[in-house]
C-alpha positions, 0 to 999 in steps of 0.5 A: 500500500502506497502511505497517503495523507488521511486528511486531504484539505479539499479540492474542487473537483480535483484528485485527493489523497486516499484513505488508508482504509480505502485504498487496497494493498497493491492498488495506487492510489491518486495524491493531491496536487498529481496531475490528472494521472495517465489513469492507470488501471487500478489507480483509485482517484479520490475526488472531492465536491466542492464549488461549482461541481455541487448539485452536479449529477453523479455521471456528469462529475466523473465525465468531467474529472475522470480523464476524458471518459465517455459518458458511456464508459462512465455509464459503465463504470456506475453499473459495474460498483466503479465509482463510489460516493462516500465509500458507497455504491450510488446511482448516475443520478445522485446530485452530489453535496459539498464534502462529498468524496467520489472514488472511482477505480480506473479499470482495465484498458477495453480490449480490441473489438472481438476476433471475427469467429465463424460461428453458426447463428440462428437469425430470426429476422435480418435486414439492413438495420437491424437482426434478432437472434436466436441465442443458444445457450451456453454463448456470452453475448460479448467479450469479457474477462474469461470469456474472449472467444465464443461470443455472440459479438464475434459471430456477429462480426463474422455473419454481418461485418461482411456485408454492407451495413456492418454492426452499430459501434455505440456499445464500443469496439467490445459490443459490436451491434449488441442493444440488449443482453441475456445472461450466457445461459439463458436462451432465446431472442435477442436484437441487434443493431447494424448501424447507429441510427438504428442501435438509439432507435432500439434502445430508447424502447429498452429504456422507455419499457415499450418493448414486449419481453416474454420469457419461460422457465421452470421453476422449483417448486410450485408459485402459490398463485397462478398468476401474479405481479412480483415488484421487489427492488433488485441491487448488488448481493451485499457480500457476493459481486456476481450475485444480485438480491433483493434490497430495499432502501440501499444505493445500488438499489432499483424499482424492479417488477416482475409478471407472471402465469404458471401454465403448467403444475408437476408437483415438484416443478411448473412451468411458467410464462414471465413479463418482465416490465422492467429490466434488471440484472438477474432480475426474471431469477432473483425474483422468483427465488424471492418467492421460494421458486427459484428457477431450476439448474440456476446454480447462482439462485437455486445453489444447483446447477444440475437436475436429475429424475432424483431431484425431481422424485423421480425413477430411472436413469441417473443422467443430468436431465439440465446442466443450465438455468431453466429460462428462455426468451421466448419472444419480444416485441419491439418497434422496427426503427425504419418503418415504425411496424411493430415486429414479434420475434419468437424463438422455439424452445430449445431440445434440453428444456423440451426433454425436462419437459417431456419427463415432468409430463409423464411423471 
């Protein structure tokens, strides 16, 4: 650990030094009077509030003191816990108050765009503009860390960079074309946008909820109700970083509602049809963990990650029956950012949800 002053006089929207409690072994941190430092990774800037930066919008501060980030990467680094206020997880909309001290974390660099990889996609719809996919699961939409190959991104690149039209770069080089995403193991529709245009168009229907998301899953257990509306605000898992939770009146916290049908009761499982009408993170699993019937095979929310006939009270063959989160993306609804007409993209069940299925039928 790198020894800093523990009480920095303040500087209007400059760096401070850290906190010893702050600063992570190993991790450097920035001391008053650096200059605006070549931000590398891991370094931890300590920015306080004062002067003409107070009532300033949370994203907006850090755009403007960060180092010369886009709102975008900004926008990224909030989501991802980055950027803390008073030690704390907040929102990009927090106005900030004199004293106040913003930490932020310069991540890693962002990696070149994704290798062109000639992978077999299933396009449910495909013009000029715009594409939906029927993602299988067990592919990760774009690149990350442990998960640079095998990309939706890269085979996008590989089926539509080809030809003329390309992919939208508003998601950055990482996220050619991506709007929207599923989590690696959920399966089904998704949409992607082939130039900028287009990629706004479709996002500001994510982002005003117009758009019509459908999505089955079998749950453990059976829901109480046959139908009914689940709205429990969703934030980070406080001890767990790759889960998310139930939390109320937290920082990372946000309004999240959830619908739901049961379609189809086997006693030790059912089959359902959910509407989301908001669109957190993990937020179809958490919420119906939250009310006792997590989906099956979502190690994340169940703590299994298989299924078999003997988990399901059954006889017969002891061979994994699922080895991935029981959730589909059926289908989705959104407005074609060209012509206006609405279009429904649905995607068929996958072979290993029919076969739990086939078996909890015949039960």
């Amino acid at each position: 650990m790198i020894p800093v002053s523990a009480e920095p006089s303040p500087v209007a929207g400059g760096p401070l030094p850290a906190e010893p409690a702050a600063t992570p072994v190993g991790t450097p941190a920035v001391t008053a009077g650096e200059a605006s430092p070549a931000l590398v990774p891991g370094t931890v800037l300590l920015l306080t509030v004062d002067g003409d930066v107070v009532g300033m919008r949370l994203d907006q501060f850090v755009v403007r003191h960060a180092g010369g980030l886009s709102r975008s990467a900004v926008a990224r680094a909030i989501d991802a816990a980055a950027v803390r206020v008073d030690g704390v997880v907040a929102k990009a909309s927090l106005q900030l108050k004199a004293g106040m001290v913003v930490a932020y974390t310069v991540p890693e660099p962002a990696r070149a765009g994704p290798e062109a990889e000639e992978i077999p996609l299933d396009f449910l719809y495909l013009d000029d503009v715009m594409g939906a996919v029927n993602k299988p699961s067990g592919m990760v939409v774009h690149p990350a860390k442990g998960n640079w190959k095998g990309t939706l991104a890269g085979a996008l690149k590989w089926h539509l960079e080809r030809v003329a039209g390309g992919l939208s770069t508003v998601g950055g080089p990482t996220r050619p074309g991506i709007v929207h995403r599923l989590d690696r193991d959920t399966s089904g529709v998704i949409i992607v946008a082939r130039n900028e245009e287009a990629h706004h168009a479709l996002a500001k229907q994510f982002e005003r909820r117009t758009t019509e998301k459908t999505y089955l899953a079998i749950v453990q257990g059976e829901p109480r109700f046959d139908r009914d509306e689940i709205n429990l605000p969703i934030g980070i898992h406080p001890y767990q970083r790759e889960r998310m939770a139930v939390r109320r009146d937290h920082s990372t916290s946000r309004d999240a509602v959830t619908r739901y049908e049961v379609l189809e009761r086997f006693g030790r499982g059912a089959l359902v049809k959910v509407t989301p009408k908001t669109g957190r993170t993990h937020q179809i699993r958490v919420h119906l963990a939250a009310i006792g019937c997590p989906i099956l095979a979502d190690i994340l929310y169940s703590g299994r990650g298989v299924v078999d006939r003997s988990f399901l009270g059954l006889r017969g063959d002891a061979a994994p029956l699922l080895t991935r989160q029981a959730l589909h993306a059926s289908s989705l609804a959104i407005d074609h950012p060209g012509t206006q007409q609405r279009l429904r993209f649905e995607a068929p069940l996958p072979a290993d949800i029919l076969r739990l299925l086939t078996v909890l039928r015949g039960r």
